[in-house]
C-alpha positions in Angstrom: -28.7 60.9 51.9 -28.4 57.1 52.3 -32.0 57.0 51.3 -31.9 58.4 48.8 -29.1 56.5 47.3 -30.9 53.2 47.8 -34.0 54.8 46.3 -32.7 56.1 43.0 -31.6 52.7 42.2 -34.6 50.9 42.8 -36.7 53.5 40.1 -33.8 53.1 37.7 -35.0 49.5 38.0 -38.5 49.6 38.2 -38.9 52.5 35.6 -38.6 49.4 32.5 -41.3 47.7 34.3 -43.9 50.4 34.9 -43.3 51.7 31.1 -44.4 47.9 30.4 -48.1 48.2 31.8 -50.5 48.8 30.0 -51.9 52.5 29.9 -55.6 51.3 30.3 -58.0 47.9 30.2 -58.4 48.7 26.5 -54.2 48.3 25.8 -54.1 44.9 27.0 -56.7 43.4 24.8 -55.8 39.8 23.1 -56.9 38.7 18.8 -60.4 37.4 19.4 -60.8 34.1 18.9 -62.5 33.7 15.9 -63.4 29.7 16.2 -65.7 30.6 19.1 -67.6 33.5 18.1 -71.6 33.2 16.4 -70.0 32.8 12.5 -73.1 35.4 11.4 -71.4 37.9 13.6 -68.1 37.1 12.2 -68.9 36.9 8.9 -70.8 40.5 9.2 -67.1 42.3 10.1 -65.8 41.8 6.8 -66.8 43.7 3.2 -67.3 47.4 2.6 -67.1 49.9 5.8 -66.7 54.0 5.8 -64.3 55.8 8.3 -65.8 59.2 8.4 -65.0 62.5 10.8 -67.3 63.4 13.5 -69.3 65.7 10.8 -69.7 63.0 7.8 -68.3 65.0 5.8 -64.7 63.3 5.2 -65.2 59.8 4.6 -62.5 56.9 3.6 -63.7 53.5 2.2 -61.9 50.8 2.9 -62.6 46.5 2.8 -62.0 44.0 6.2 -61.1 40.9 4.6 -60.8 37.6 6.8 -57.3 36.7 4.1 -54.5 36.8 6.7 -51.5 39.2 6.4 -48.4 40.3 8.4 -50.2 42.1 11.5 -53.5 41.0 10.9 -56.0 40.1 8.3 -55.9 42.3 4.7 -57.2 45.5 4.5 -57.4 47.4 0.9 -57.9 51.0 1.6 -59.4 53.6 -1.4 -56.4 55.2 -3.1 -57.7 58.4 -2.0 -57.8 57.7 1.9 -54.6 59.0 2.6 -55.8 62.9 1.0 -58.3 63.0 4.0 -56.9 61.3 6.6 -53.3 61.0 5.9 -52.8 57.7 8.7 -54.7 55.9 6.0 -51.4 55.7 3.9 -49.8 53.3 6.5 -52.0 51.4 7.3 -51.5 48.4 6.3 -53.5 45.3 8.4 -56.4 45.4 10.4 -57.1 42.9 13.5 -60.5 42.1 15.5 -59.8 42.3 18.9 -61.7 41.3 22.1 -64.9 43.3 22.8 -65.5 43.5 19.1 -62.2 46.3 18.8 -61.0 47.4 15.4 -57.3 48.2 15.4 -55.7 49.2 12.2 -51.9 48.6 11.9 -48.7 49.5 9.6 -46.6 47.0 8.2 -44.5 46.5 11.5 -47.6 45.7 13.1 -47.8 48.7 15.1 -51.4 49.8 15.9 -52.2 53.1 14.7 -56.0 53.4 14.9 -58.6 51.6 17.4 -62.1 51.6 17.0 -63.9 50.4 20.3 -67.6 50.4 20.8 -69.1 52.1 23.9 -72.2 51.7 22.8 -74.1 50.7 19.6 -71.3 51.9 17.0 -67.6 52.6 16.7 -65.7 55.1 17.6 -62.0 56.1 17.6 -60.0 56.0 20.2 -57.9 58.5 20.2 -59.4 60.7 17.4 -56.2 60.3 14.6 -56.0 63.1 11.9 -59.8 63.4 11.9 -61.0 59.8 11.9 -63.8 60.1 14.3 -65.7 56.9 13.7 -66.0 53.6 11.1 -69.6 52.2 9.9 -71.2 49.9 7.7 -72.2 51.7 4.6 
């Protein structure tokens, strides 16, 4: 029993720390550093790209600007994004993040979609209300 009474306050403890880690290598990715990237690549992020389900079929148009906003850099999203992919109505920012990630964010900053590429092109990560994946037009 004395065990166990040392034990249960050494989780109550540790249980703030653990919830703290990161839940993969993907969670724990910094802003990429704009200043020291190719600018052709850079510059080749922002303009016109098309989130789209897995089939095509649904798509959302939206513009990555490099203008600088709370949470990221501006984002306009088509006024009818939010009818197919209702996510789209908070989202507010986008970011570029290491490895060439796409995370779009609400107005508190909180990440709601990533794109990551695990190969040649985008894909979400997790799938959110459809949104499967985010090209170039």
């Amino acid at each position: 029993m004395r065990g166990r009474a040392i034990f249960l306050p050494l989780i109550a403890l540790a249980a703030p720390l653990l919830a703290a880690q990161p839940l993969s290598a993907q969670d724990d990715l910094m802003p990429m550093d704009l200043t020291g990237v190719d600018p052709a690549l850079v510059e080749d992020m922002f303009g016109a790209w098309v989130i789209t389900d897995l089939s095509g079929e649904k798509t959302c148009n939206v513009t990555l600007s490099r203008e600088e906003t709370i949470g990221g850099m501006v984002i306009e999203v088509d006024p009818a994004c939010p009818s197919v992919f209702p996510v789209m109505a908070d989202v507010a920012a986008w970011r570029l993040m290491d490895n060439w990630t796409i995370d779009l964010a609400d107005a508190t900053r909180k990440r709601l979609i990533r794109f990551t590429t695990p190969d040649a092109g985008y894909i979400a990560d997790p799938e959110t209300d459809g949104i499967w994946t985010i090209v170039k037009p």
